[in-house]
TIRO-2110 file (N, C-alpha, C; in Angstrom, 1 decimal):
// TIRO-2110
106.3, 158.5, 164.6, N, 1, A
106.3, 159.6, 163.6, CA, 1, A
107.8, 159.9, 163.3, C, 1, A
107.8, 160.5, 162.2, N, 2, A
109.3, 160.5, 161.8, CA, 2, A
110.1, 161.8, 162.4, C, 2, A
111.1, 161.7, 162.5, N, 3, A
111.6, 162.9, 163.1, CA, 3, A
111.8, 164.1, 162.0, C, 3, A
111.2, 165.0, 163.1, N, 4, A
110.5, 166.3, 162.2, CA, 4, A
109.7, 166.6, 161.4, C, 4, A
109.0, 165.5, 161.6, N, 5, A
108.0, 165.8, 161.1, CA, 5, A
106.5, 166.0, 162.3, C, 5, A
105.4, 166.7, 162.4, N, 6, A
104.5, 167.6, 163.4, CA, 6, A
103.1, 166.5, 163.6, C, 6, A
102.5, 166.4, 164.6, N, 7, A
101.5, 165.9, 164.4, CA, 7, A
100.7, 166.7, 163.0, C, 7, A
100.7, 168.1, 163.3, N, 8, A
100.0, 169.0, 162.6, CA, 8, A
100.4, 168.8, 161.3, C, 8, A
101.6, 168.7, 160.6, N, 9, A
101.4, 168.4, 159.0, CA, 9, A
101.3, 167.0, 159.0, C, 9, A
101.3, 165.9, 159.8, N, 10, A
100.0, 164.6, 159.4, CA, 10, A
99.0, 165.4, 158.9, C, 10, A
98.4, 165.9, 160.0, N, 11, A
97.1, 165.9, 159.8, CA, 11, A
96.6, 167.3, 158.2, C, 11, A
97.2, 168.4, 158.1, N, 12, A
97.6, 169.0, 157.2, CA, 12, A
97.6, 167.8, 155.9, C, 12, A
98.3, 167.3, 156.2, N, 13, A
98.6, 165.9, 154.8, CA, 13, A
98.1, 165.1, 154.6, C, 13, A
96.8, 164.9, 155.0, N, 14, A
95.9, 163.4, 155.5, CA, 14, A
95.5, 163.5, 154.0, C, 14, A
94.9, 162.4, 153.6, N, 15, A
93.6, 162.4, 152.5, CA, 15, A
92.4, 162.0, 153.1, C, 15, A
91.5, 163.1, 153.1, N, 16, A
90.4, 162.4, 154.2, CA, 16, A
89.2, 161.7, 152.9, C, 16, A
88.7, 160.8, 153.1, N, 17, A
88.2, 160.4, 152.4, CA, 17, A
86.3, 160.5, 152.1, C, 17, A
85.8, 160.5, 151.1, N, 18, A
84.1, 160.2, 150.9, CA, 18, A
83.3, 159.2, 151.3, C, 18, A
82.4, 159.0, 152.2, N, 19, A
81.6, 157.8, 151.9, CA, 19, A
81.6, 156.8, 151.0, C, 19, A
81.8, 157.5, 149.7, N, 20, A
81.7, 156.6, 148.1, CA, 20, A
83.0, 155.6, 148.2, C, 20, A
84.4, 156.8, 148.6, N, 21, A
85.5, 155.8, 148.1, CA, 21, A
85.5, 154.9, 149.6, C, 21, A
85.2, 154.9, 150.7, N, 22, A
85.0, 154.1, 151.8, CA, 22, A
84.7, 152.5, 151.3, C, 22, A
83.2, 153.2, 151.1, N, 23, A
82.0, 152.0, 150.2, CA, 23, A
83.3, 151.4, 149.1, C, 23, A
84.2, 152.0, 148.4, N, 24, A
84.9, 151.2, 147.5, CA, 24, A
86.2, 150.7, 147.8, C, 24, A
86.6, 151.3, 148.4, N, 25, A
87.6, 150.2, 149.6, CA, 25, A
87.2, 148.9, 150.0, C, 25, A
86.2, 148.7, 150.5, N, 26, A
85.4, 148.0, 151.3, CA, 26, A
85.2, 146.8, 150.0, C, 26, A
84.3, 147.5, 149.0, N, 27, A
84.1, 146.8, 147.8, CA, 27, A
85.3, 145.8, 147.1, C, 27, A
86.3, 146.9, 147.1, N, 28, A
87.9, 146.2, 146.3, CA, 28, A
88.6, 144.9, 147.1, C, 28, A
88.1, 145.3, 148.6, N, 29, A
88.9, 144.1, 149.5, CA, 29, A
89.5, 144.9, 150.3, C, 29, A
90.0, 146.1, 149.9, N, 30, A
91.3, 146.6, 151.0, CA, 30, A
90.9, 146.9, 152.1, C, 30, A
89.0, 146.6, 152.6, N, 31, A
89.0, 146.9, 154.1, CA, 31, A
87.5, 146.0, 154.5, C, 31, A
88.0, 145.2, 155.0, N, 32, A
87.2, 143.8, 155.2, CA, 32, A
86.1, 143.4, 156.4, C, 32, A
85.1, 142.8, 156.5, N, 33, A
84.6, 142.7, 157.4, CA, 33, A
85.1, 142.6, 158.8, C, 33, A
86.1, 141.7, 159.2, N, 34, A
86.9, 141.4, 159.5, CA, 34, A
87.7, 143.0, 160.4, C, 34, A
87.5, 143.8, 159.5, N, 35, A
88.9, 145.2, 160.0, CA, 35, A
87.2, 145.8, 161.2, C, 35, A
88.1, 146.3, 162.4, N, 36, A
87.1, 146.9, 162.9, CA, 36, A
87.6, 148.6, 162.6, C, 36, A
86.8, 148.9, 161.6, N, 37, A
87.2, 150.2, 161.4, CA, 37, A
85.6, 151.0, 161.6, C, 37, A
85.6, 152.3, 161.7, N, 38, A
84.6, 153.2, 161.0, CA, 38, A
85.1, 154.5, 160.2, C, 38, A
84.1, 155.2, 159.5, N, 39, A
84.7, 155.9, 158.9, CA, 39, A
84.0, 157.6, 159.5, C, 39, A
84.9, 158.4, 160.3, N, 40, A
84.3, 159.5, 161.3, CA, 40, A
85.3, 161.2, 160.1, C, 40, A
84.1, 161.7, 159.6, N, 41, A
84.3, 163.1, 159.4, CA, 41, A
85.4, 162.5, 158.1, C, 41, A
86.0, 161.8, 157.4, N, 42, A
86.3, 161.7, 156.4, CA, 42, A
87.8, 160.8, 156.4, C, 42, A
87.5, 160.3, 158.1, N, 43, A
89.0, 159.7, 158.4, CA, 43, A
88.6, 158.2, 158.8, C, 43, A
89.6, 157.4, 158.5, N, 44, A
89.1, 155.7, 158.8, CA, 44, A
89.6, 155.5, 160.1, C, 44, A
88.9, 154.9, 160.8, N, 45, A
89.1, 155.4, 162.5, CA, 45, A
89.2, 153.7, 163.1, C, 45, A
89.9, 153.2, 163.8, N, 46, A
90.3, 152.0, 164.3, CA, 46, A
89.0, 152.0, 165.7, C, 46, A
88.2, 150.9, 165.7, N, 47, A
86.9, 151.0, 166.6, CA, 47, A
88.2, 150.5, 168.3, C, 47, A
87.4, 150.7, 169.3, N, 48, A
88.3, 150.0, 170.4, CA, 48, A
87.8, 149.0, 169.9, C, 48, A
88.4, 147.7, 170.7, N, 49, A
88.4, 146.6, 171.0, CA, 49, A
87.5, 146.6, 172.6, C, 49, A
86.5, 145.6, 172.4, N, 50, A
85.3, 145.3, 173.5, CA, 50, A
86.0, 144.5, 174.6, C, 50, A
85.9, 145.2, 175.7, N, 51, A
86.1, 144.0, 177.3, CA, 51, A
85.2, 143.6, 177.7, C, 51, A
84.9, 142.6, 178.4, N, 52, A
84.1, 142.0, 178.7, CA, 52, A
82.8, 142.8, 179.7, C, 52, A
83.3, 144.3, 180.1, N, 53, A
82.3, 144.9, 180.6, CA, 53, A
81.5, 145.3, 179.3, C, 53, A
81.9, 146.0, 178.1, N, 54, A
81.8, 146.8, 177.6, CA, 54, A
80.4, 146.3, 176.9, C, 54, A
81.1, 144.3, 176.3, N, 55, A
80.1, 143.5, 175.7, CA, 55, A
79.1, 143.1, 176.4, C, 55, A
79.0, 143.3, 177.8, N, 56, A
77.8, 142.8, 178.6, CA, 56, A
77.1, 143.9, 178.3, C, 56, A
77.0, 145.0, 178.4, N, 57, A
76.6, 146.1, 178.7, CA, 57, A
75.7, 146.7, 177.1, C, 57, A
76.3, 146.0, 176.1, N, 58, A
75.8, 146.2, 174.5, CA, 58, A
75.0, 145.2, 174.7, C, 58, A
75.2, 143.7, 175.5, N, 59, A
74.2, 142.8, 175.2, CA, 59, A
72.8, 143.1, 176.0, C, 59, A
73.2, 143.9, 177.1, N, 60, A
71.8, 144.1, 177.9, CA, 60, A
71.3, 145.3, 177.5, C, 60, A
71.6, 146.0, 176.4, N, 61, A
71.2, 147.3, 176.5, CA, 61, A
70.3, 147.3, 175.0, C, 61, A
70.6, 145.9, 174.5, N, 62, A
69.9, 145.5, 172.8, CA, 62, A
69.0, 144.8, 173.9, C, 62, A
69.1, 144.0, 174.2, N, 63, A
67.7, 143.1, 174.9, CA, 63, A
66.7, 143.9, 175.6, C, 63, A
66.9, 144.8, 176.5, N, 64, A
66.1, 146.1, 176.7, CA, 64, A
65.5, 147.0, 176.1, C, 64, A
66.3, 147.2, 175.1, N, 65, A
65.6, 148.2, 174.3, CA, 65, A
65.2, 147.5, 173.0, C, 65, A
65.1, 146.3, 172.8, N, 66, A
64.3, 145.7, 171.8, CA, 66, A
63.2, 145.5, 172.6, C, 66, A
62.8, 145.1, 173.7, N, 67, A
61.3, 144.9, 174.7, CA, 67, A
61.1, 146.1, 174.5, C, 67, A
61.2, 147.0, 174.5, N, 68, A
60.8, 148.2, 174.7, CA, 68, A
60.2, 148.9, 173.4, C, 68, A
60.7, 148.1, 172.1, N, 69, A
60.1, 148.6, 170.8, CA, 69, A
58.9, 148.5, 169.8, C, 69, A
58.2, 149.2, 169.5, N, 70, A
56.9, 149.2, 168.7, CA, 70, A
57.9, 148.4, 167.5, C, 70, A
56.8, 147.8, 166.6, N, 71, A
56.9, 147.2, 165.3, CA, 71, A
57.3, 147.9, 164.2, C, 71, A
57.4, 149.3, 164.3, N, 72, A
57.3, 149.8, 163.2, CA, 72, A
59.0, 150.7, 163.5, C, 72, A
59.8, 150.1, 164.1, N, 73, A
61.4, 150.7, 164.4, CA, 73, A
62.3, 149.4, 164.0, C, 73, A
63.3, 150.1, 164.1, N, 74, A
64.5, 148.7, 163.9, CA, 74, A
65.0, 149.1, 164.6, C, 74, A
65.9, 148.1, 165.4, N, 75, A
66.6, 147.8, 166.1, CA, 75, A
68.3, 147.6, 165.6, C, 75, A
69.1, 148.7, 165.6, N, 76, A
70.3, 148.0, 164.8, CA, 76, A
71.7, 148.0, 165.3, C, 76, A
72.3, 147.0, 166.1, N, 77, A
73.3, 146.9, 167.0, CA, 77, A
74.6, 146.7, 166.3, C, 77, A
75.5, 148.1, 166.3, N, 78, A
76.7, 147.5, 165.6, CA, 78, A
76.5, 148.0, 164.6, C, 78, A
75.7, 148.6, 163.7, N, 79, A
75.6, 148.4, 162.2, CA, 79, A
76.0, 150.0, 161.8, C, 79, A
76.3, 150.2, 160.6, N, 80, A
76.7, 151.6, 159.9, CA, 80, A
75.4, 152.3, 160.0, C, 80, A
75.1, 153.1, 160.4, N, 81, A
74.8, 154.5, 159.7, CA, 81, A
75.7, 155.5, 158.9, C, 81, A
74.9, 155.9, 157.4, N, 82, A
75.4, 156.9, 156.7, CA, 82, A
75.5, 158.2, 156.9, C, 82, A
76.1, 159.2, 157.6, N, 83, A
75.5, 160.7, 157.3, CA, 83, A
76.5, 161.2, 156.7, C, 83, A
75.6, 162.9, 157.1, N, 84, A
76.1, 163.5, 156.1, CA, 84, A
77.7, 163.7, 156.5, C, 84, A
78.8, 164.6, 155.7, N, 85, A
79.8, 165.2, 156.2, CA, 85, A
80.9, 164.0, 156.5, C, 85, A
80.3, 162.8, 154.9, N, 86, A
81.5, 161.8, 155.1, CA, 86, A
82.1, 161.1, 156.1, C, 86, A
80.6, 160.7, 156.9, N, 87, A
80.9, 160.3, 158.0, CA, 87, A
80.1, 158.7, 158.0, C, 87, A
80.5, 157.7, 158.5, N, 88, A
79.5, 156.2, 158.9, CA, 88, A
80.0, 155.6, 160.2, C, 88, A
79.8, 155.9, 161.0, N, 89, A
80.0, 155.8, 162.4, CA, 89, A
79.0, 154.2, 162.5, C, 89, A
79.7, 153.4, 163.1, N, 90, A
78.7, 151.8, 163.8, CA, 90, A
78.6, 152.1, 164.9, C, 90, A
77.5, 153.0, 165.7, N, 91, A
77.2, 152.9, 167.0, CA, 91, A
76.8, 151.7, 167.4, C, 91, A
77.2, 151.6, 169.1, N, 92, A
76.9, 150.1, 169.5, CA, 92, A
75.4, 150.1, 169.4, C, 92, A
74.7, 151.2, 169.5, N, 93, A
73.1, 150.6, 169.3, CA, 93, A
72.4, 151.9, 168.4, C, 93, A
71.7, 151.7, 167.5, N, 94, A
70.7, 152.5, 166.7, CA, 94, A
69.4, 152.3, 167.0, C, 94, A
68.3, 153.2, 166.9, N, 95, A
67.1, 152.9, 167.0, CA, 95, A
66.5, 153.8, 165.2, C, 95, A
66.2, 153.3, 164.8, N, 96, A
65.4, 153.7, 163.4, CA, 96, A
64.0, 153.4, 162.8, C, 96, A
63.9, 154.1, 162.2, N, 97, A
62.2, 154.2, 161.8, CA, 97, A
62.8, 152.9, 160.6, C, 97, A
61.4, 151.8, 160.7, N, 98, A
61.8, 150.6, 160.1, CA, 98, A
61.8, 151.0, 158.5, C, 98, A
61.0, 151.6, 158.2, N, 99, A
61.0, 152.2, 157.0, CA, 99, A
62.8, 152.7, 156.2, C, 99, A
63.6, 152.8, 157.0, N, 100, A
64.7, 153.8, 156.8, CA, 100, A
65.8, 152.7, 157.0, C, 100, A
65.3, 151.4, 157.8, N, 101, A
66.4, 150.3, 157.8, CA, 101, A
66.4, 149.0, 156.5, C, 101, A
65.1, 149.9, 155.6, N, 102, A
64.8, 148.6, 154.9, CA, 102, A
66.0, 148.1, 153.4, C, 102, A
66.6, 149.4, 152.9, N, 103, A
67.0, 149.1, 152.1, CA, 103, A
68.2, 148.4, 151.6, C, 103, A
68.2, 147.4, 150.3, N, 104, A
69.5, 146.7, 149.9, CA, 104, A
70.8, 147.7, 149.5, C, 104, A
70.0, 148.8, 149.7, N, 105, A
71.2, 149.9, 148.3, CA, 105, A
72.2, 150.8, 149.4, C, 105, A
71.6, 151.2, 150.4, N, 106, A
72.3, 151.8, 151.8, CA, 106, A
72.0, 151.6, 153.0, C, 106, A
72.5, 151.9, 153.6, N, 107, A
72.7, 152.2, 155.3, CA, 107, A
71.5, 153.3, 155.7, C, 107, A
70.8, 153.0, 156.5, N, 108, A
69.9, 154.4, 157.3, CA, 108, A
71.0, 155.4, 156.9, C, 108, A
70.1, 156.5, 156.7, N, 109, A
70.9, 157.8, 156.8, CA, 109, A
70.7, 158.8, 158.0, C, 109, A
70.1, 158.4, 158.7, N, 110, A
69.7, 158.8, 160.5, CA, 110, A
69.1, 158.0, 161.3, C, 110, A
69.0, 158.2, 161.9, N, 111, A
68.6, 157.6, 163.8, CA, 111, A
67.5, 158.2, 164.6, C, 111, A
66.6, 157.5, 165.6, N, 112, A
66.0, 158.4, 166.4, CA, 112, A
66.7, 158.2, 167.2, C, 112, A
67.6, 157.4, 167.9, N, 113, A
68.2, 157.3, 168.9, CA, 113, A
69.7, 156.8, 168.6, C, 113, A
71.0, 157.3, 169.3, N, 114, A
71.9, 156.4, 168.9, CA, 114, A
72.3, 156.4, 170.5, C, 114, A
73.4, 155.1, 170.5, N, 115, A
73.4, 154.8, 172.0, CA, 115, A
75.1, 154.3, 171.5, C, 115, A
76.2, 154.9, 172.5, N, 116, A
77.5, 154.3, 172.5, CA, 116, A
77.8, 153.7, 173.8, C, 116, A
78.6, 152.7, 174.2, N, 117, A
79.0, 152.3, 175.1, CA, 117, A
80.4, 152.9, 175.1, C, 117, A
81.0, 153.3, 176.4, N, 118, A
82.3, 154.3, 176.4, CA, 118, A
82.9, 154.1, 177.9, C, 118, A
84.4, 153.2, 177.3, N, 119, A
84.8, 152.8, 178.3, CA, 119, A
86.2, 154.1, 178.1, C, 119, A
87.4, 153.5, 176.9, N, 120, A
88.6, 153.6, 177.0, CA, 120, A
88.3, 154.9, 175.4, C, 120, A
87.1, 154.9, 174.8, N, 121, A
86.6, 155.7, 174.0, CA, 121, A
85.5, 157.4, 174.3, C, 121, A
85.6, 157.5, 175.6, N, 122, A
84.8, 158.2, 176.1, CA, 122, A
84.8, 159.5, 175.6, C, 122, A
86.2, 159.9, 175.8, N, 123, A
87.1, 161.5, 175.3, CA, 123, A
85.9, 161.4, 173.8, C, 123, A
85.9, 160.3, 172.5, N, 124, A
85.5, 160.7, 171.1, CA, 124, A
84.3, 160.5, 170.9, C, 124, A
83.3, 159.7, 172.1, N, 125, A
82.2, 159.6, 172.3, CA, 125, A
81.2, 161.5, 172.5, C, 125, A
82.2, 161.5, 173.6, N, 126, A
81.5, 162.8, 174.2, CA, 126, A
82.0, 164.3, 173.0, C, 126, A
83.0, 164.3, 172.7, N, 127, A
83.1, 165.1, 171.6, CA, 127, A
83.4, 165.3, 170.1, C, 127, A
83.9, 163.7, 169.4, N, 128, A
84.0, 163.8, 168.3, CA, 128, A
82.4, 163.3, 167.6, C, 128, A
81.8, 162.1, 168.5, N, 129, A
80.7, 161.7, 168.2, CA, 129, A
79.5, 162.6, 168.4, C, 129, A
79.4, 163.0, 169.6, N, 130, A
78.3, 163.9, 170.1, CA, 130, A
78.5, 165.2, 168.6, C, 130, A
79.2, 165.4, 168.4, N, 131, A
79.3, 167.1, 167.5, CA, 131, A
78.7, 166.5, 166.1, C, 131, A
79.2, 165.1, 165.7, N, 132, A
78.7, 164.3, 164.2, CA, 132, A
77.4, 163.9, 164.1, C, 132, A
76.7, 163.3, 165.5, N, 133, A
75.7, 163.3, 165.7, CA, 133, A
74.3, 164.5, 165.6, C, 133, A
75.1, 164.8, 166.5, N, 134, A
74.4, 166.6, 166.4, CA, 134, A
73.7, 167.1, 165.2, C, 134, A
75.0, 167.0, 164.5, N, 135, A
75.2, 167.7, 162.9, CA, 135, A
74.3, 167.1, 162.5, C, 135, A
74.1, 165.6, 162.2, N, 136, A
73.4, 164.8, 161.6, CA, 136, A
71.9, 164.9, 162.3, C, 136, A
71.3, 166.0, 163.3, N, 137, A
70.3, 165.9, 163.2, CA, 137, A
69.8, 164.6, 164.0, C, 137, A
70.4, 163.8, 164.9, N, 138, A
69.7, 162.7, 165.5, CA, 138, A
69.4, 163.3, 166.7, C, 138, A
67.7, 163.1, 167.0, N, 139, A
67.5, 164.2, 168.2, CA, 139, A
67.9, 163.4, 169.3, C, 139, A
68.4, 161.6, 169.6, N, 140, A
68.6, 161.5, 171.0, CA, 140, A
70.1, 160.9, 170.8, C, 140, A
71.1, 161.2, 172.1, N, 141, A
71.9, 160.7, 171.5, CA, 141, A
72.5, 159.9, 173.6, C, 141, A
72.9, 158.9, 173.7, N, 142, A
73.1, 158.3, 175.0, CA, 142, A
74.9, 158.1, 174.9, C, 142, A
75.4, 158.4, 175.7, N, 143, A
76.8, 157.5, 176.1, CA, 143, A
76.3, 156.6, 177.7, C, 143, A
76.8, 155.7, 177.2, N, 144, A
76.5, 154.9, 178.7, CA, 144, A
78.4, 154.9, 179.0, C, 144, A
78.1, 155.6, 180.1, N, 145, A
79.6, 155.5, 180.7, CA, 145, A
80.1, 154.3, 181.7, C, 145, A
80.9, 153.4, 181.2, N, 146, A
81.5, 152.1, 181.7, CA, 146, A
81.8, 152.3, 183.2, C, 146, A
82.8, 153.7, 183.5, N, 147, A
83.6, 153.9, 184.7, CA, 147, A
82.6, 154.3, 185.5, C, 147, A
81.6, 155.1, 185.3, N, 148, A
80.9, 155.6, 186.6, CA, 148, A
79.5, 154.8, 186.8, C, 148, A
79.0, 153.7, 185.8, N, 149, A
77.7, 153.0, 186.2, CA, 149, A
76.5, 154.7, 186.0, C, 149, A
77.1, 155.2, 184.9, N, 150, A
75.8, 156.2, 184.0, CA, 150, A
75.9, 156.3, 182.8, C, 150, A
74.8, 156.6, 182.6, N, 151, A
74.5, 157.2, 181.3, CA, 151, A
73.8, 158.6, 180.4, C, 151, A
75.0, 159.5, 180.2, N, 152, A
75.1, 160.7, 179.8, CA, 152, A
74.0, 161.1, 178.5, C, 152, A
72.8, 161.5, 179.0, N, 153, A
71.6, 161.4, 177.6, CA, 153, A
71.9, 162.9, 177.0, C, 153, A
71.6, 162.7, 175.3, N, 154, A
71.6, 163.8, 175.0, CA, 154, A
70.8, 164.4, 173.9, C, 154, A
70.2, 165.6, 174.1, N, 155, A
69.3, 165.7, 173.5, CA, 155, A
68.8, 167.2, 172.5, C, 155, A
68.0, 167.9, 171.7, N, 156, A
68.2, 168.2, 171.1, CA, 156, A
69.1, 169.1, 170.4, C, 156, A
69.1, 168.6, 169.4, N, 157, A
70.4, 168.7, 168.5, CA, 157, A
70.1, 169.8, 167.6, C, 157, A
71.5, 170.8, 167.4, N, 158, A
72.3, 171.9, 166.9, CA, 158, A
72.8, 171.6, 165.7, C, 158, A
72.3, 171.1, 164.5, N, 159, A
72.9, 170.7, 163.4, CA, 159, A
74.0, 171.8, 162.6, C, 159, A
74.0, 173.0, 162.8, N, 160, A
74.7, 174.3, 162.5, CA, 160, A
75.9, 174.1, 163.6, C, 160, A
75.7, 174.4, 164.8, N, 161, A
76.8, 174.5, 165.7, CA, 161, A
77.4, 172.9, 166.3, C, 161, A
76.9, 171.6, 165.4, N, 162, A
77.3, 170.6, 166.0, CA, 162, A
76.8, 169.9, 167.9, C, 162, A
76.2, 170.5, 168.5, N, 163, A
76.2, 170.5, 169.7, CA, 163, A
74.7, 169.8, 169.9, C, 163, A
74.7, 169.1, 171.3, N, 164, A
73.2, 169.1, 172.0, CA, 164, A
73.2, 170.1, 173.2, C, 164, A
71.7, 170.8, 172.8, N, 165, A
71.3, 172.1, 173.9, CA, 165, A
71.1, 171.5, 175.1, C, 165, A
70.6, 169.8, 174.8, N, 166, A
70.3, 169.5, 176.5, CA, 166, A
70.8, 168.5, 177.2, C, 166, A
71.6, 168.2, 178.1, N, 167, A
72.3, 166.8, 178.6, CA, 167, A
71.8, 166.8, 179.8, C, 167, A
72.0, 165.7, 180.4, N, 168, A
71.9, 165.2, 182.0, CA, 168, A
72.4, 164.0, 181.8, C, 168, A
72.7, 164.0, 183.0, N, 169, A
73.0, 162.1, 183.3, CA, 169, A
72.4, 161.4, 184.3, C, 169, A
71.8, 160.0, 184.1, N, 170, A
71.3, 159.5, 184.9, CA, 170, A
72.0, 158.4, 185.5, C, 170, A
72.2, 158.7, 186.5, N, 171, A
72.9, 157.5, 187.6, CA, 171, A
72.1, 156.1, 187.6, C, 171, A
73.1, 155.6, 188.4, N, 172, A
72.9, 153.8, 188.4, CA, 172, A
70.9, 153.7, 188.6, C, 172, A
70.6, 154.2, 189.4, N, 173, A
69.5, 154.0, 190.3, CA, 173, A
68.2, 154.8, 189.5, C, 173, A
68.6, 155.5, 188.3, N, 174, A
67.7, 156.0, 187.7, CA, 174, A
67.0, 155.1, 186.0, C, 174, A
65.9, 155.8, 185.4, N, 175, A
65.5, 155.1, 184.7, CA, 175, A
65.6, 156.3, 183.4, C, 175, A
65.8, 155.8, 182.7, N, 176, A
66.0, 156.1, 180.8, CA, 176, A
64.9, 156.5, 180.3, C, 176, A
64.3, 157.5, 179.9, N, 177, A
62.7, 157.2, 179.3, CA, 177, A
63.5, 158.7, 177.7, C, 177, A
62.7, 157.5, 176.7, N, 178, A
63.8, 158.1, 175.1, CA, 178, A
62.6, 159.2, 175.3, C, 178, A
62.8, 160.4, 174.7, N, 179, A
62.3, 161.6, 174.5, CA, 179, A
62.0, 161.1, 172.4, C, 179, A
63.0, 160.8, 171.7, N, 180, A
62.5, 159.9, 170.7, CA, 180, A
62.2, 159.1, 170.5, C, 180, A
61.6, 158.0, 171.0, N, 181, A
61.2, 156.2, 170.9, CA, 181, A
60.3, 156.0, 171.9, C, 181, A
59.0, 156.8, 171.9, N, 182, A
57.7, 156.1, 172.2, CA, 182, A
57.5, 155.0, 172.7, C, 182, A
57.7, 155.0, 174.3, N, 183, A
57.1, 154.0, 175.1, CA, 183, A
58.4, 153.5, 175.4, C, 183, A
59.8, 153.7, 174.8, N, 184, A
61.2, 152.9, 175.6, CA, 184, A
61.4, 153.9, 176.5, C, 184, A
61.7, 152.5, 177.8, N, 185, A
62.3, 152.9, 179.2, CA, 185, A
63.6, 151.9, 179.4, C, 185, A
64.1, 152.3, 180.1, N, 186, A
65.3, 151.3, 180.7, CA, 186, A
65.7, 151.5, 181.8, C, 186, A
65.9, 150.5, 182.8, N, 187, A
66.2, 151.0, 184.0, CA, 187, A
68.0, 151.1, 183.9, C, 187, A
69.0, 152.0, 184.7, N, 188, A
69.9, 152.1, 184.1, CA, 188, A
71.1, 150.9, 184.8, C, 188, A
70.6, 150.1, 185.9, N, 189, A
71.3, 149.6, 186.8, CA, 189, A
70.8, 148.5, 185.7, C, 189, A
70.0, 148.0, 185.0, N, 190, A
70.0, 146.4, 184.6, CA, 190, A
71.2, 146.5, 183.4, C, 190, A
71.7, 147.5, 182.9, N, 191, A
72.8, 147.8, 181.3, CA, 191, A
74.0, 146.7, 182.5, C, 191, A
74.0, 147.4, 183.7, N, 192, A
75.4, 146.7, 183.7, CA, 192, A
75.4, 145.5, 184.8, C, 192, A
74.3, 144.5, 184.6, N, 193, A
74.0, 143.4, 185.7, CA, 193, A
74.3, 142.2, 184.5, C, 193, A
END
């Protein structure tokens, strides 16, 4: 940063941006499949980069919770969700009513489930994500935490105050059962075998 100049007038000075002009960035070239970005509350946000814990743990945790799904959900690992408040977050895993994943023209605009994996990302998991989530109305929302072998569940959601009224976490030795996704369980020791 330049000298004298504040974190706080960055941020004072930012141009935060729309969904639309995102979608046209994206469109023009200036931000490519290739860029691991998302776009959180109106700001273009640099995703971490995956360690080899992080990818084991997204690969066991799609394979599980695709057995675990009725026909009539999608399954969507990695992929954008739209919401509101100029936000498109790529959680490592979505669960969606299939109906809501079908279209050519956008992105789902909610989730029954979203699921992050949170290693070196945890701090924006647990509070920049959880509050955008919230807001958005997705009633389940999971961090699976890298460092401690859990997974911090969260659940109904405070779309006014940003917040979920109910969390717990379930240790290595416990099992997952979605409060939104009918009939998915997961045991929580197989995410990281």
């Amino acid at each position: 940063m330049p000298v004298g100049v504040t974190h706080s007038d960055v941020l004072e000075n930012r141009h935060w941006i729309t969904v639309d002009e995102y979608h046209r960035m994206i469109e023009a070239g200036s931000l490519g499949e290739d860029d691991r970005v998302q776009l959180i509350a109106g700001a273009v946000v640099a995703m971490t980069p995956q360690g080899p814990a992080h990818a084991l743990v997204i690969q066991n945790l799609t394979r599980l919770v695709a057995r675990g799904l009725a026909a009539d959900f999608a399954l969507r690992p990695q992929l954008p969700l739209t919401l509101p408040g100029d936000s498109e977050p790529e959680p490592d895993l979505a669960v969606v009513r299939l109906e809501d994943a079908r279209s050519r023209e956008h992105h789902p605009r909610t989730a029954l489930l979203v699921v992050e994996v949170a290693g070196d990302s945890l701090r924006l998991d647990r509070q920049t994500k959880a509050a955008l989530y919230a807001r958005a109305g997705i009633p389940e929302y999971w961090i699976v935490n890298l460092a401690e072998t859990t997974v911090e569940v969260h659940c109904d959601p405070d779309s006014e105050t940003g917040a979920y009224r109910a969390k717990m976490i379930v240790s290595s030795e416990g099992t997952l059962v979605a409060a939104s996704v009918p009939g998915l369980r997961v045991n929580v020791a197989d995410l990281f075998v």
